[in-house]
NUTOR-91496 format. One record per residue (C-alpha): residue number from 1; residue in three letters; chain; x, y, z. Coordinates in Angstrom, 3 decimals. Layout:
REM residues N
@k = NUM	r = ALA	c = A	east = X	north = Y	up = Z
...
//
This chain:
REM residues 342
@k = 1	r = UNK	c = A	east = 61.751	north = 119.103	up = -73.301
@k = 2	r = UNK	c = A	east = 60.811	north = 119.214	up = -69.654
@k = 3	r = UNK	c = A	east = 62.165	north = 116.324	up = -67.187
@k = 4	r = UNK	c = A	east = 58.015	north = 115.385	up = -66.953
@k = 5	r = UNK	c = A	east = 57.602	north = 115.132	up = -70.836
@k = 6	r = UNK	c = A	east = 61.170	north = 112.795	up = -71.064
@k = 7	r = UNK	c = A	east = 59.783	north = 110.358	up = -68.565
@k = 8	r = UNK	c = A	east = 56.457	north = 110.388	up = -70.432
@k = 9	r = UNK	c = A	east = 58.287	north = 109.636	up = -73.785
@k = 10	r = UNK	c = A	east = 60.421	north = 106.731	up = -72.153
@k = 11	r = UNK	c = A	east = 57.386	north = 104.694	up = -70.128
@k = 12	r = UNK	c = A	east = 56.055	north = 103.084	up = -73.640
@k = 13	r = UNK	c = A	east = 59.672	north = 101.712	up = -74.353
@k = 14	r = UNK	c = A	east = 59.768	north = 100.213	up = -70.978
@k = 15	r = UNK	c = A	east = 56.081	north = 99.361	up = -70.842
@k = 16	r = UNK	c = A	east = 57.883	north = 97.202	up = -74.305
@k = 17	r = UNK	c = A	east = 61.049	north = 95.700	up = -72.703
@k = 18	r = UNK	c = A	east = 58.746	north = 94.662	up = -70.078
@k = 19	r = UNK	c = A	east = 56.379	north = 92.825	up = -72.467
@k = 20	r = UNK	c = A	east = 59.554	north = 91.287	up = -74.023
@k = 21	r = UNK	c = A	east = 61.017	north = 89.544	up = -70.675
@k = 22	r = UNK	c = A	east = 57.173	north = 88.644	up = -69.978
@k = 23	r = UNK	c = A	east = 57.187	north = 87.057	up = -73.255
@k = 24	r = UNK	c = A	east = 60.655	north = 85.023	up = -73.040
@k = 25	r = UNK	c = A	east = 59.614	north = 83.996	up = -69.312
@k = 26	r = UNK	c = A	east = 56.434	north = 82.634	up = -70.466
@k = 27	r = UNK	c = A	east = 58.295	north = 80.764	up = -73.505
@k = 28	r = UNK	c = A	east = 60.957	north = 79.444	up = -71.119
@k = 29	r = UNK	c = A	east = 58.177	north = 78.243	up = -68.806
@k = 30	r = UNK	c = A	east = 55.977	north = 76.723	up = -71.377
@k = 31	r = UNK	c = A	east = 59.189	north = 74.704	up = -72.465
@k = 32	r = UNK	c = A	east = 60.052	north = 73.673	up = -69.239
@k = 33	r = UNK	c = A	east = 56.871	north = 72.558	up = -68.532
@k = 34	r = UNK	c = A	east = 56.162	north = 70.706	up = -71.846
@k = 35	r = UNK	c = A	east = 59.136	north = 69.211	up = -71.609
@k = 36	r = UNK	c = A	east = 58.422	north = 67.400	up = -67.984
@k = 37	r = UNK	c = A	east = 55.026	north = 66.759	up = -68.939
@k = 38	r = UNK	c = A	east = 56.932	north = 64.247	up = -71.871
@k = 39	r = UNK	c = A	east = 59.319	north = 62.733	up = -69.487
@k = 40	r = UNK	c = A	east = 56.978	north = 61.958	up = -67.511
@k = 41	r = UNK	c = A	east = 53.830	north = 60.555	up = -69.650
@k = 42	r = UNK	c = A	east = 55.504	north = 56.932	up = -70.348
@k = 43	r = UNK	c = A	east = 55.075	north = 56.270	up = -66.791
@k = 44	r = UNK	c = A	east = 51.867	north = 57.550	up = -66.274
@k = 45	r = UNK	c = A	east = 51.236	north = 55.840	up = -69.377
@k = 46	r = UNK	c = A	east = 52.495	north = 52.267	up = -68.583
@k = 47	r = UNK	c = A	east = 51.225	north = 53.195	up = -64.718
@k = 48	r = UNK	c = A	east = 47.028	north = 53.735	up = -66.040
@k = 49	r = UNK	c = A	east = 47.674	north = 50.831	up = -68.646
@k = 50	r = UNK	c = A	east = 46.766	north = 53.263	up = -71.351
@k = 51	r = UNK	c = A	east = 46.303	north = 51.994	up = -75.462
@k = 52	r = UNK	c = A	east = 46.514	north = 55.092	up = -76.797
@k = 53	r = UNK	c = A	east = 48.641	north = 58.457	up = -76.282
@k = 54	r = UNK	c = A	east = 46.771	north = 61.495	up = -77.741
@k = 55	r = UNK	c = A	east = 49.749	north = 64.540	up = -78.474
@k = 56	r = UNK	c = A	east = 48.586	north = 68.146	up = -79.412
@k = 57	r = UNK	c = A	east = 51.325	north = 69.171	up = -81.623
@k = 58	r = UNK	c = A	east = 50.528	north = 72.431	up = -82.400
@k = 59	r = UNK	c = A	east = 51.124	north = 73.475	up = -78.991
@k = 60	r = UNK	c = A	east = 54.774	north = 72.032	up = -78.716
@k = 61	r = UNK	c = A	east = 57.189	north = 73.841	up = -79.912
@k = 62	r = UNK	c = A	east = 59.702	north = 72.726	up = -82.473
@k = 63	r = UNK	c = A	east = 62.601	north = 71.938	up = -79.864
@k = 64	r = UNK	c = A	east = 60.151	north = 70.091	up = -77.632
@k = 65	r = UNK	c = A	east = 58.812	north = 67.893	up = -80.842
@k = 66	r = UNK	c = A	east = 62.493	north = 67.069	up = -81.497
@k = 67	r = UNK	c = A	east = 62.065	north = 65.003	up = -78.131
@k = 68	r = UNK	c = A	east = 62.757	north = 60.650	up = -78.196
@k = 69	r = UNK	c = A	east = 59.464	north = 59.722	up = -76.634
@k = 70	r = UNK	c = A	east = 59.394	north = 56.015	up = -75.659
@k = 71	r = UNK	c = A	east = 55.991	north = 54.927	up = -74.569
@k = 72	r = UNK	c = A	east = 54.102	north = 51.067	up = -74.666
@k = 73	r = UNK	c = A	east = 51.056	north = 52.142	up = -76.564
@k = 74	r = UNK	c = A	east = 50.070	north = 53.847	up = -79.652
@k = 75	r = UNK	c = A	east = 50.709	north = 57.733	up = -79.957
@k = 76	r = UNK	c = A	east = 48.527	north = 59.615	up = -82.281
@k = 77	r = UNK	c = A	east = 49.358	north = 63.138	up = -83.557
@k = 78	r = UNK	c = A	east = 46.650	north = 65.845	up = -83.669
@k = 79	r = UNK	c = A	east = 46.702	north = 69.012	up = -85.310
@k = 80	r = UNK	c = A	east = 44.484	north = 71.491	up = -86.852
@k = 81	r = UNK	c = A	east = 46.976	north = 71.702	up = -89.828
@k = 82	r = UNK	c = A	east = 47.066	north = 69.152	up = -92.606
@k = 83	r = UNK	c = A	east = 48.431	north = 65.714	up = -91.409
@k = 84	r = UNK	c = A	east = 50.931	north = 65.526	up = -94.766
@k = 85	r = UNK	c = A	east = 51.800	north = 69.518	up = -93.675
@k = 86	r = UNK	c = A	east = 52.595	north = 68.075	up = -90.183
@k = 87	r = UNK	c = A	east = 53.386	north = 64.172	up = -90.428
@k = 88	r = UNK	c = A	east = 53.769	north = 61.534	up = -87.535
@k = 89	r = UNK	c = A	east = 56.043	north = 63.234	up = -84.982
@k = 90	r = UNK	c = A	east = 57.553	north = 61.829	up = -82.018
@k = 91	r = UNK	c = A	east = 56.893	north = 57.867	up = -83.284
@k = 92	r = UNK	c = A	east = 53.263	north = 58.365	up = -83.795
@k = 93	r = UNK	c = A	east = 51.669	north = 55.967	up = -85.734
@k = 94	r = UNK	c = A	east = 48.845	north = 58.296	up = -87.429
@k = 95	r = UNK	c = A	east = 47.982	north = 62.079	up = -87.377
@k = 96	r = UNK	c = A	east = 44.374	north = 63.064	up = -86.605
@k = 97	r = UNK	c = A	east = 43.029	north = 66.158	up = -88.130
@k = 98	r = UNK	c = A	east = 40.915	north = 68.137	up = -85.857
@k = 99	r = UNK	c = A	east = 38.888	north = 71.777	up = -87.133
@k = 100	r = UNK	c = A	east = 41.230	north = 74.695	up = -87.299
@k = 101	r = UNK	c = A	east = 38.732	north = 76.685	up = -84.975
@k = 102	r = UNK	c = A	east = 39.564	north = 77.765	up = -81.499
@k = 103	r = UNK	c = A	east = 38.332	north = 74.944	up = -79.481
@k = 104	r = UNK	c = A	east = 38.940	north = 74.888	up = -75.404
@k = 105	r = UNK	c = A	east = 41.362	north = 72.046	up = -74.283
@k = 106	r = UNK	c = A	east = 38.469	north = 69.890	up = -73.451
@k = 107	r = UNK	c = A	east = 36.585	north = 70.302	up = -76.493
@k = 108	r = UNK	c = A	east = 40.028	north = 69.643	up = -78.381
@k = 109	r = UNK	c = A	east = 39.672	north = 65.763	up = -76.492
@k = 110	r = UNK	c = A	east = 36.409	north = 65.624	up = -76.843
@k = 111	r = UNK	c = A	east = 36.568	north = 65.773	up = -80.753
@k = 112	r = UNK	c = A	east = 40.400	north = 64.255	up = -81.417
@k = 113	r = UNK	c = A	east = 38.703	north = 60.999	up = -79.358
@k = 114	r = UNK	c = A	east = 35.528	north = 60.892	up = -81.283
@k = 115	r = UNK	c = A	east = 37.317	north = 61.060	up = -84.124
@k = 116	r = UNK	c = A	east = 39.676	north = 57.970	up = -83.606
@k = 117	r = UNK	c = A	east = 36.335	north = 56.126	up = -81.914
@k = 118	r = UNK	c = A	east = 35.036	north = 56.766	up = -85.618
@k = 119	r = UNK	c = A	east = 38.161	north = 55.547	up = -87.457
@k = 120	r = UNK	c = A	east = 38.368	north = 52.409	up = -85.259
@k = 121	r = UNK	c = A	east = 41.870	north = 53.826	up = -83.955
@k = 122	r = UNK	c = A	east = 40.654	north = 53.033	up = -80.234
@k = 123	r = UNK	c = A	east = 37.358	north = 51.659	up = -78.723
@k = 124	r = UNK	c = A	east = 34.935	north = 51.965	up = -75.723
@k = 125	r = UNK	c = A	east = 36.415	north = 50.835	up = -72.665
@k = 126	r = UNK	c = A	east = 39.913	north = 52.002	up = -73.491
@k = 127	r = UNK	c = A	east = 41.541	north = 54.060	up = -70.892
@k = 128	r = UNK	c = A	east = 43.827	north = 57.174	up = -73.120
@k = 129	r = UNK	c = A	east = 46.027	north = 59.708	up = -71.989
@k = 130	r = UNK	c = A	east = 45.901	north = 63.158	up = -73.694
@k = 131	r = UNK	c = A	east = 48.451	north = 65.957	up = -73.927
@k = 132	r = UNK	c = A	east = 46.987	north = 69.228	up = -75.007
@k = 133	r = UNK	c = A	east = 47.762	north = 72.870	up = -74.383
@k = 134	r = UNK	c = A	east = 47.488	north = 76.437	up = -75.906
@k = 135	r = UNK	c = A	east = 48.382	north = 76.462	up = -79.806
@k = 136	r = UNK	c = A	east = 48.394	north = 80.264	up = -79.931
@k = 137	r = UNK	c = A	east = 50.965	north = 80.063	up = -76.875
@k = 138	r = UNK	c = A	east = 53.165	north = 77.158	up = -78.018
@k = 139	r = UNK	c = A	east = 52.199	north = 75.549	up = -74.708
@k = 140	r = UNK	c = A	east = 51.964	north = 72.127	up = -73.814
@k = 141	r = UNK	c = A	east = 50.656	north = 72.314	up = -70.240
@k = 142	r = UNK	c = A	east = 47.954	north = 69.599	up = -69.684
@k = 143	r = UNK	c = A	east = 47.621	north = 65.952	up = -69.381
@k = 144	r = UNK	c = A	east = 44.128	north = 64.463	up = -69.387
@k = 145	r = UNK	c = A	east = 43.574	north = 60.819	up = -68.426
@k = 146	r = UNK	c = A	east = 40.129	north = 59.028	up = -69.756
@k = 147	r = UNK	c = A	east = 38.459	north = 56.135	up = -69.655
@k = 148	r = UNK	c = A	east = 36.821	north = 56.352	up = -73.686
@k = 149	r = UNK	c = A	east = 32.652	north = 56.076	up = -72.753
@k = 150	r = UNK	c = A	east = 32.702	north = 56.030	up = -68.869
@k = 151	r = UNK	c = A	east = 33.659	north = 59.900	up = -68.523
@k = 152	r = UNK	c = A	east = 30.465	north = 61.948	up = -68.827
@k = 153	r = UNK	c = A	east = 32.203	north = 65.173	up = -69.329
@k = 154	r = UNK	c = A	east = 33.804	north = 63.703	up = -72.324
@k = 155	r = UNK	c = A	east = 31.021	north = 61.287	up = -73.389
@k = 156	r = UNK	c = A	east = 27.349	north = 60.721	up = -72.861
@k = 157	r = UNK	c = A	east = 27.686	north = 57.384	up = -70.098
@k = 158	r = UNK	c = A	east = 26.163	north = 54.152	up = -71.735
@k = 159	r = UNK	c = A	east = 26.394	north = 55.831	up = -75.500
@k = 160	r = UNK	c = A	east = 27.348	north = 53.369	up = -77.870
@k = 161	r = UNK	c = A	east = 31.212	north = 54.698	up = -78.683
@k = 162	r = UNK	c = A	east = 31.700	north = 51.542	up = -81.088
@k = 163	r = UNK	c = A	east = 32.631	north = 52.301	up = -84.742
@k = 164	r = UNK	c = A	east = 29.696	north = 53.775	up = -86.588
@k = 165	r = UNK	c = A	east = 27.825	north = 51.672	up = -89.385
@k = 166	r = UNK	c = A	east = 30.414	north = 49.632	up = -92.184
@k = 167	r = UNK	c = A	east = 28.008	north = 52.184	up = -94.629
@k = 168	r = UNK	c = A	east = 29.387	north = 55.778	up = -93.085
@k = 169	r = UNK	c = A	east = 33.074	north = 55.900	up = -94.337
@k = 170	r = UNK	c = A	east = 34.957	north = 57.209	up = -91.116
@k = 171	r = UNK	c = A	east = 36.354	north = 60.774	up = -93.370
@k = 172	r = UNK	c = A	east = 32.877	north = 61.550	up = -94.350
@k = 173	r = UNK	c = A	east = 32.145	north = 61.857	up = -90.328
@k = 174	r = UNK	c = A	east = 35.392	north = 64.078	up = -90.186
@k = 175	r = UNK	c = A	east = 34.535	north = 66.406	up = -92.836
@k = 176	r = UNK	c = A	east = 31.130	north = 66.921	up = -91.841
@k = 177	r = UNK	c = A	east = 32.628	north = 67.856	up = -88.065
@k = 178	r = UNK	c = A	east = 34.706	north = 69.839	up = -89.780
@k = 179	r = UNK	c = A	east = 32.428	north = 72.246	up = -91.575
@k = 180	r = UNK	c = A	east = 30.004	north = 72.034	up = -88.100
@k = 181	r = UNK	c = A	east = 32.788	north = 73.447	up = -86.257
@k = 182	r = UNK	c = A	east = 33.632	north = 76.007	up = -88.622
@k = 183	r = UNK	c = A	east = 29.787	north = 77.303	up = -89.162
@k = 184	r = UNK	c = A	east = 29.887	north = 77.178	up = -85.164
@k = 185	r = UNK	c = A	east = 33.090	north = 79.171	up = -84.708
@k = 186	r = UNK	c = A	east = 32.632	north = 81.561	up = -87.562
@k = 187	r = UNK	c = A	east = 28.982	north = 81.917	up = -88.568
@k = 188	r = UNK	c = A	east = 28.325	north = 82.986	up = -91.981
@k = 189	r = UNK	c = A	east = 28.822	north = 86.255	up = -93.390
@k = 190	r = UNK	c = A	east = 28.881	north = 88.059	up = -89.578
@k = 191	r = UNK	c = A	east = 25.955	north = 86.015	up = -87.868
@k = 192	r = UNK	c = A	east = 25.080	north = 82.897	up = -86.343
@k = 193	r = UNK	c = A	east = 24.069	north = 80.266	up = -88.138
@k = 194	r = UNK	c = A	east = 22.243	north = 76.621	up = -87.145
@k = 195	r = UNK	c = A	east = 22.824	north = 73.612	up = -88.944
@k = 196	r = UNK	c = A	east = 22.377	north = 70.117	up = -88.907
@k = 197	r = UNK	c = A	east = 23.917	north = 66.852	up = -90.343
@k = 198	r = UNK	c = A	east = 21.985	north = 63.336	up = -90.982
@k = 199	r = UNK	c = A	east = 24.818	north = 60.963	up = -92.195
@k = 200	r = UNK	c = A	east = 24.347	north = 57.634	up = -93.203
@k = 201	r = UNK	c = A	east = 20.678	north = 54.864	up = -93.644
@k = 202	r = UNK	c = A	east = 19.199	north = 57.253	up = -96.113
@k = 203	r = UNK	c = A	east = 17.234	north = 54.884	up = -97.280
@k = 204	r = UNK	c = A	east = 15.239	north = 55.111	up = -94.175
@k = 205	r = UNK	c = A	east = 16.048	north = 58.723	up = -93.173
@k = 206	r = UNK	c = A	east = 14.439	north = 60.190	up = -96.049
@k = 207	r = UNK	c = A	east = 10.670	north = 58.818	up = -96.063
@k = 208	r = UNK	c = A	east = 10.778	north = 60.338	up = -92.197
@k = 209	r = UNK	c = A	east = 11.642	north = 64.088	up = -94.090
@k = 210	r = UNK	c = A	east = 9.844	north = 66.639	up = -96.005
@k = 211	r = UNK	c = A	east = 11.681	north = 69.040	up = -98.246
@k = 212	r = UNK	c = A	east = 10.798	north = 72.709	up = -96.911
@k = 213	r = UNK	c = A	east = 12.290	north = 74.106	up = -100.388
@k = 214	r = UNK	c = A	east = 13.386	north = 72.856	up = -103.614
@k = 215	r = UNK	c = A	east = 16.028	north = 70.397	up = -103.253
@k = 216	r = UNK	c = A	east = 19.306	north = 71.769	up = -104.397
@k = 217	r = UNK	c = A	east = 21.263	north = 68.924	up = -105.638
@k = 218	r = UNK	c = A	east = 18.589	north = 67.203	up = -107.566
@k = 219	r = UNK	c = A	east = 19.622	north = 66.384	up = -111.177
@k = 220	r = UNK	c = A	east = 23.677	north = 66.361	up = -110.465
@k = 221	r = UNK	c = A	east = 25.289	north = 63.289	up = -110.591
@k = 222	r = UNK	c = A	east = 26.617	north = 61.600	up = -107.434
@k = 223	r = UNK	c = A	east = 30.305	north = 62.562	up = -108.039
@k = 224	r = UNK	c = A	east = 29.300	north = 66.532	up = -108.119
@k = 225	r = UNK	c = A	east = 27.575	north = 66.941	up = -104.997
@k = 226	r = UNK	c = A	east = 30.064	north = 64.818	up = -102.156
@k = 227	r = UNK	c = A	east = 31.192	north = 66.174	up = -99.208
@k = 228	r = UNK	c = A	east = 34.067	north = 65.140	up = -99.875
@k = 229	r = UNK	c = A	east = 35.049	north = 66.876	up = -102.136
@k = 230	r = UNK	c = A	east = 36.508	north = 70.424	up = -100.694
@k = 231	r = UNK	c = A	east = 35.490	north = 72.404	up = -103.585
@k = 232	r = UNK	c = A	east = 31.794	north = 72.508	up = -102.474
@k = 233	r = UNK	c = A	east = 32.169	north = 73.391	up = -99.215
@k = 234	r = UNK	c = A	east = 31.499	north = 77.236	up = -99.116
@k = 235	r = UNK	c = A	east = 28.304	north = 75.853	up = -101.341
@k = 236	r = UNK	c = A	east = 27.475	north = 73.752	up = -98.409
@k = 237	r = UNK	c = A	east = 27.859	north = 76.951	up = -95.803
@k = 238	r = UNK	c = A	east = 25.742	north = 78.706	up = -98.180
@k = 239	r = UNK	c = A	east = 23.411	north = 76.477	up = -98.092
@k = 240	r = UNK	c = A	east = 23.702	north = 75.496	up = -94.299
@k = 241	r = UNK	c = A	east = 21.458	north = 79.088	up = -94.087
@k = 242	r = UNK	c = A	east = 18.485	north = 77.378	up = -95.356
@k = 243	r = UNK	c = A	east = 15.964	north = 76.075	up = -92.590
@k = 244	r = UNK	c = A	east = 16.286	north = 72.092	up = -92.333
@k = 245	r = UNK	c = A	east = 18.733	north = 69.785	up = -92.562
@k = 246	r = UNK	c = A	east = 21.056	north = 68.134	up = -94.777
@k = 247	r = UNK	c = A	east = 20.584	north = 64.095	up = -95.608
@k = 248	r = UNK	c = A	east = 24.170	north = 62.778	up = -96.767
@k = 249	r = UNK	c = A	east = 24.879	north = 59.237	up = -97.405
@k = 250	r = UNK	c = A	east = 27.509	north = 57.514	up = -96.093
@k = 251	r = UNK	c = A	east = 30.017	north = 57.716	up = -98.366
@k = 252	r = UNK	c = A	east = 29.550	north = 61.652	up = -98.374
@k = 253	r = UNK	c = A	east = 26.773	north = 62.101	up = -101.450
@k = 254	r = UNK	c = A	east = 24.660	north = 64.946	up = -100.376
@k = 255	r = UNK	c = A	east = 20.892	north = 63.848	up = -101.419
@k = 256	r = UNK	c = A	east = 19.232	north = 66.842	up = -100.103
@k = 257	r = UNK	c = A	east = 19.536	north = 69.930	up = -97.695
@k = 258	r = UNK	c = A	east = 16.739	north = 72.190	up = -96.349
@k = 259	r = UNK	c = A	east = 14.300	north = 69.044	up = -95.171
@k = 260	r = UNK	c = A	east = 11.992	north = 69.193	up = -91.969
@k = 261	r = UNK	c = A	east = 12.642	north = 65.867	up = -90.030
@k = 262	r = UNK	c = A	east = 9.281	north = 64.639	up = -89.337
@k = 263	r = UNK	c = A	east = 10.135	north = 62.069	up = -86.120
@k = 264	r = UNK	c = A	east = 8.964	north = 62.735	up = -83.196
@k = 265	r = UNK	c = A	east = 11.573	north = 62.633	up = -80.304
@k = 266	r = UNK	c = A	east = 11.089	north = 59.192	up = -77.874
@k = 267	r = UNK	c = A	east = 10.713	north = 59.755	up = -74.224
@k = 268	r = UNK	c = A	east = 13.438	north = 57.326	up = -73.333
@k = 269	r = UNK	c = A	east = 15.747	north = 60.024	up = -74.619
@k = 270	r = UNK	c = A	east = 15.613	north = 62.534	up = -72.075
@k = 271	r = UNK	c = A	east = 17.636	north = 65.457	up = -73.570
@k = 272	r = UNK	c = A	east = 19.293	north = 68.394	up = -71.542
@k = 273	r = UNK	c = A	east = 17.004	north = 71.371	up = -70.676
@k = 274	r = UNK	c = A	east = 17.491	north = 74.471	up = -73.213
@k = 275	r = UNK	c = A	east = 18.032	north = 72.621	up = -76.418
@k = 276	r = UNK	c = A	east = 15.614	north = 73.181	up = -79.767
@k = 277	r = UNK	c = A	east = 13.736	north = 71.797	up = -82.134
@k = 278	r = UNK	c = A	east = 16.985	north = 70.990	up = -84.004
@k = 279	r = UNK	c = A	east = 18.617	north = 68.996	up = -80.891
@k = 280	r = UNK	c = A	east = 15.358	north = 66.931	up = -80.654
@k = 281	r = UNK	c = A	east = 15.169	north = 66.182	up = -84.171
@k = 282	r = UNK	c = A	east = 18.749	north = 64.572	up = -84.032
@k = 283	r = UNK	c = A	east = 17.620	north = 62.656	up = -81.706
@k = 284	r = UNK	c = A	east = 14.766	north = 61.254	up = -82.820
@k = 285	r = UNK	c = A	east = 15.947	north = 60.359	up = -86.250
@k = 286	r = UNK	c = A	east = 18.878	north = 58.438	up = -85.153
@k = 287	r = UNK	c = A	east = 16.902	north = 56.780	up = -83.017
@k = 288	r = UNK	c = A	east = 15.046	north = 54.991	up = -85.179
@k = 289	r = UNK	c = A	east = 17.727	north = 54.814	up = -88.084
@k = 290	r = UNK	c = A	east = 20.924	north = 54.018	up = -88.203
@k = 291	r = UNK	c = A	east = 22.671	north = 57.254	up = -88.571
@k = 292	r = UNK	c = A	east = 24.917	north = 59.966	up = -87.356
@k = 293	r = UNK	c = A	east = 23.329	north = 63.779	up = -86.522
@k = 294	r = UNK	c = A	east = 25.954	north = 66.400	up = -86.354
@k = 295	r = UNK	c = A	east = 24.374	north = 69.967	up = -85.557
@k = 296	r = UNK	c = A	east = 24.792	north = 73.162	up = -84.804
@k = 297	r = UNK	c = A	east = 23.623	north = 75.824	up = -82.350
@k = 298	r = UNK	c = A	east = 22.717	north = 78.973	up = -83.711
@k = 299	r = UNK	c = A	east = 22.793	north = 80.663	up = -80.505
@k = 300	r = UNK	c = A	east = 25.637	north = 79.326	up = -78.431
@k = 301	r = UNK	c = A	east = 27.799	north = 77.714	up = -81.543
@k = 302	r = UNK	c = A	east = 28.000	north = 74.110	up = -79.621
@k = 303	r = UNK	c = A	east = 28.863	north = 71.157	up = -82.018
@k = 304	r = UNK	c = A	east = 26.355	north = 68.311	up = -80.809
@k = 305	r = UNK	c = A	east = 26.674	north = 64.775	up = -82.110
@k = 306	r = UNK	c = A	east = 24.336	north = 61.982	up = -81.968
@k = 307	r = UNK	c = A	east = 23.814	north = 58.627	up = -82.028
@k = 308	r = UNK	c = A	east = 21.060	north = 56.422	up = -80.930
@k = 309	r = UNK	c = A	east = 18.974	north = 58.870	up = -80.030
@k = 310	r = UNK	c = A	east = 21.123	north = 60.155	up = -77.204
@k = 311	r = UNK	c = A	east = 24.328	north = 62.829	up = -76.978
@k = 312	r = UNK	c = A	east = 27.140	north = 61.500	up = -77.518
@k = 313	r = UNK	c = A	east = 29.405	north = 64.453	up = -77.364
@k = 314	r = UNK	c = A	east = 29.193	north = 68.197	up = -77.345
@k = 315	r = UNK	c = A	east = 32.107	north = 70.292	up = -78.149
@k = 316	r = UNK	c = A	east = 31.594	north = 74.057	up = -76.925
@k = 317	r = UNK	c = A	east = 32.821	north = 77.393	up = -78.846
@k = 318	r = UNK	c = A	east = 35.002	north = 78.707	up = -76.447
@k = 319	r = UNK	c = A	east = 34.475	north = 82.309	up = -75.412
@k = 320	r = UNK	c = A	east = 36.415	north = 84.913	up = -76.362
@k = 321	r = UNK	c = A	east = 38.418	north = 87.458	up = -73.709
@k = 322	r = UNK	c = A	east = 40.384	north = 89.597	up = -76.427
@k = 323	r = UNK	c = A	east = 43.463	north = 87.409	up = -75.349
@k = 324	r = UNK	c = A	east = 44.107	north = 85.811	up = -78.775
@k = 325	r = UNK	c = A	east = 45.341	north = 88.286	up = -81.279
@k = 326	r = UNK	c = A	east = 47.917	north = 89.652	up = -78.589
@k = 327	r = UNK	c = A	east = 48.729	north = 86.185	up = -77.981
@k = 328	r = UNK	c = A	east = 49.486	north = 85.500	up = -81.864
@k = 329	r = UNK	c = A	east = 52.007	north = 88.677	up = -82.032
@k = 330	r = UNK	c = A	east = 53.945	north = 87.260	up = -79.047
@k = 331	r = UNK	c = A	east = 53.903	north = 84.400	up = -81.371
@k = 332	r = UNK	c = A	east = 54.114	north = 85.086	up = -84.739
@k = 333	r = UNK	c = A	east = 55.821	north = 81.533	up = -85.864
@k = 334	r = UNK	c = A	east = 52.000	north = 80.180	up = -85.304
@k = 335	r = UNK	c = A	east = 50.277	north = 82.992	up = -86.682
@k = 336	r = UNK	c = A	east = 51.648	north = 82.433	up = -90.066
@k = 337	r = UNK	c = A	east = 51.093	north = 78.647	up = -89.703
@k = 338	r = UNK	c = A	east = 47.576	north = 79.266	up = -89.012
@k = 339	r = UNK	c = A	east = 47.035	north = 81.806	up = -91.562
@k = 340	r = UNK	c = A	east = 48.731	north = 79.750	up = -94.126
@k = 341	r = UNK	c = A	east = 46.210	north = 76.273	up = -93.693
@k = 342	r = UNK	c = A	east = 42.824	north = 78.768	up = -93.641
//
């Protein structure tokens, strides 16, 4: 073997060891950094007058969750895995689940604080402090402090953030994000796919809707066809195909799916430039009802929610740079996490 051909054979194996110190610097980095980012939050905490403390877990690792965290307000977990998988860490009083999708770390807020607005957990007017990071990294590396409803690039300003209607049970809103977020990350079957979401007053959504097929549910009993229930829910991605949208009741009964929404949208609404026919039809039917619209964008995969007629939140797809599956082999303690809750 020539001297050229030897030096040829021995670049990939340093190319490798060089990778590998990249790697443990980056890991020794991201602890060091998640690590002062938790001694310091009870201050910044107690200093902002926070209620709530919002903690990513999934991008700690497990010797920075190990951590005594003392802070003067309630700390609520959120993860993409299963709260009982997970449980409170770190004396939080309650996990949140959030849709095991790639969201950016604003969208990640965005929905973890809609979600608790929904429960009750916190309420408009509440200033929260949120740690969030990279789950495919292990990285806690970003603190995000909010006042809940007076932030436009977290919420619509003026929306109403107060719990939703007594008659929309808080986990039927979560599931229904859930399976918007999924449709919106992953499509169906390789392509895009639009959706939307009417929860809750069906007694006055559905005289304002026309069914544009034949409804699908009609003639199963109310226990069969609930959101809630996770066996149905590649039926309801099947189904999310159809044209139209889907009418749910509040406590998750699917009535129908594949209905035109006959409202017309009200000028006080004023809705961003570049949304459809779908966007405009959430808004006008919770504008004169008492419900919840959850869609999605067939061409960008946004998750839009409504209420009142107006935006309340938008959580964007993030794009994609090819940076995730080579971050999952430097980290292959999360890959099989993530694998193993899908």
């Amino acid at each position: 073997m020539t001297e050229e051909a030897e030096n040829h054979a021995e670049r990939p194996l340093d190319q490798d060891q060089l990778d590998q110190e990249q790697t443990e610097q980056a890991r020794d980095s991201g602890r060091a950094i998640a690590s002062a980012l938790l001694k310091h939050v009870a201050g910044i905490v107690e200093s902002c007058g926070a209620a709530a403390l919002f903690l990513y877990v999934d991008a700690m690792s497990e010797e920075v969750s190990g951590l005594d965290l003392l802070v003067k307000a309630k700390i609520f977990c959120v993860t993409g895995a299963s709260p009982k998988e997970v449980g409170p860490q770190l004396g939080a009083v309650q996990c949140l689940r959030v849709p095991n999708v790639p969201l950016t770390r604003m969208g990640l807020v965005k929905i973890a604080v809609f979600l608790a607005l929904s429960k009750g957990l916190i309420k408009h007017g509440d200033r929260v402090v949120f740690l969030s990071g990279l789950a495919a990294a292990k990285t806690l590396d970003t603190i995000i402090v909010t006042e809940v409803g007076r932030e436009y690039e977290i919420f619509a300003l003026g929306a109403d953030l107060t719990a939703a209607s007594p008659d929309i049970l808080p986990q039927v809103i979560e599931r229904v994000v859930d399976i918007a977020s999924e449709l919106g990350s992953e499509g169906r079957e390789g392509r895009s796919v639009g959706a939307m979401f009417v929860i809750g007053d069906t007694e006055r959504v559905l005289p304002l809707t026309r069914q544009l097929v034949l409804n699908p549910f009609k003639g199963y009993p109310p226990d069969e066809r609930n959101m809630l229930d996770y066996s149905l829910e590649e039926t309801v991605k099947e189904l999310a195909t159809l044209d139209g949208a889907f009418i749910v009741r509040g406590d998750g009964v699917m009535e129908t799916c594949g209905t035109y929404i006959r409202t017309t949208s009200q000028p006080e609404f004023e809705l961003p430039r570049g949304l459809g026919a779908r966007h405009h039809a959430a808004a006008a039917i919770t504008a004169v009802t008492d419900s919840i619209a959850v869609t999605v964008s067939e061409s960008t995969g946004s998750v839009t929610i409504f209420r009142h007629g107006r935006i309340v939140t938008e959580i964007q797809k993030p794009r994609s740079t090819g940076e995730l599956p080579k971050l999952l082999r430097s980290h292959p303690h999360h890959s099989r996490k993530r694998n193993s809750s899908t």
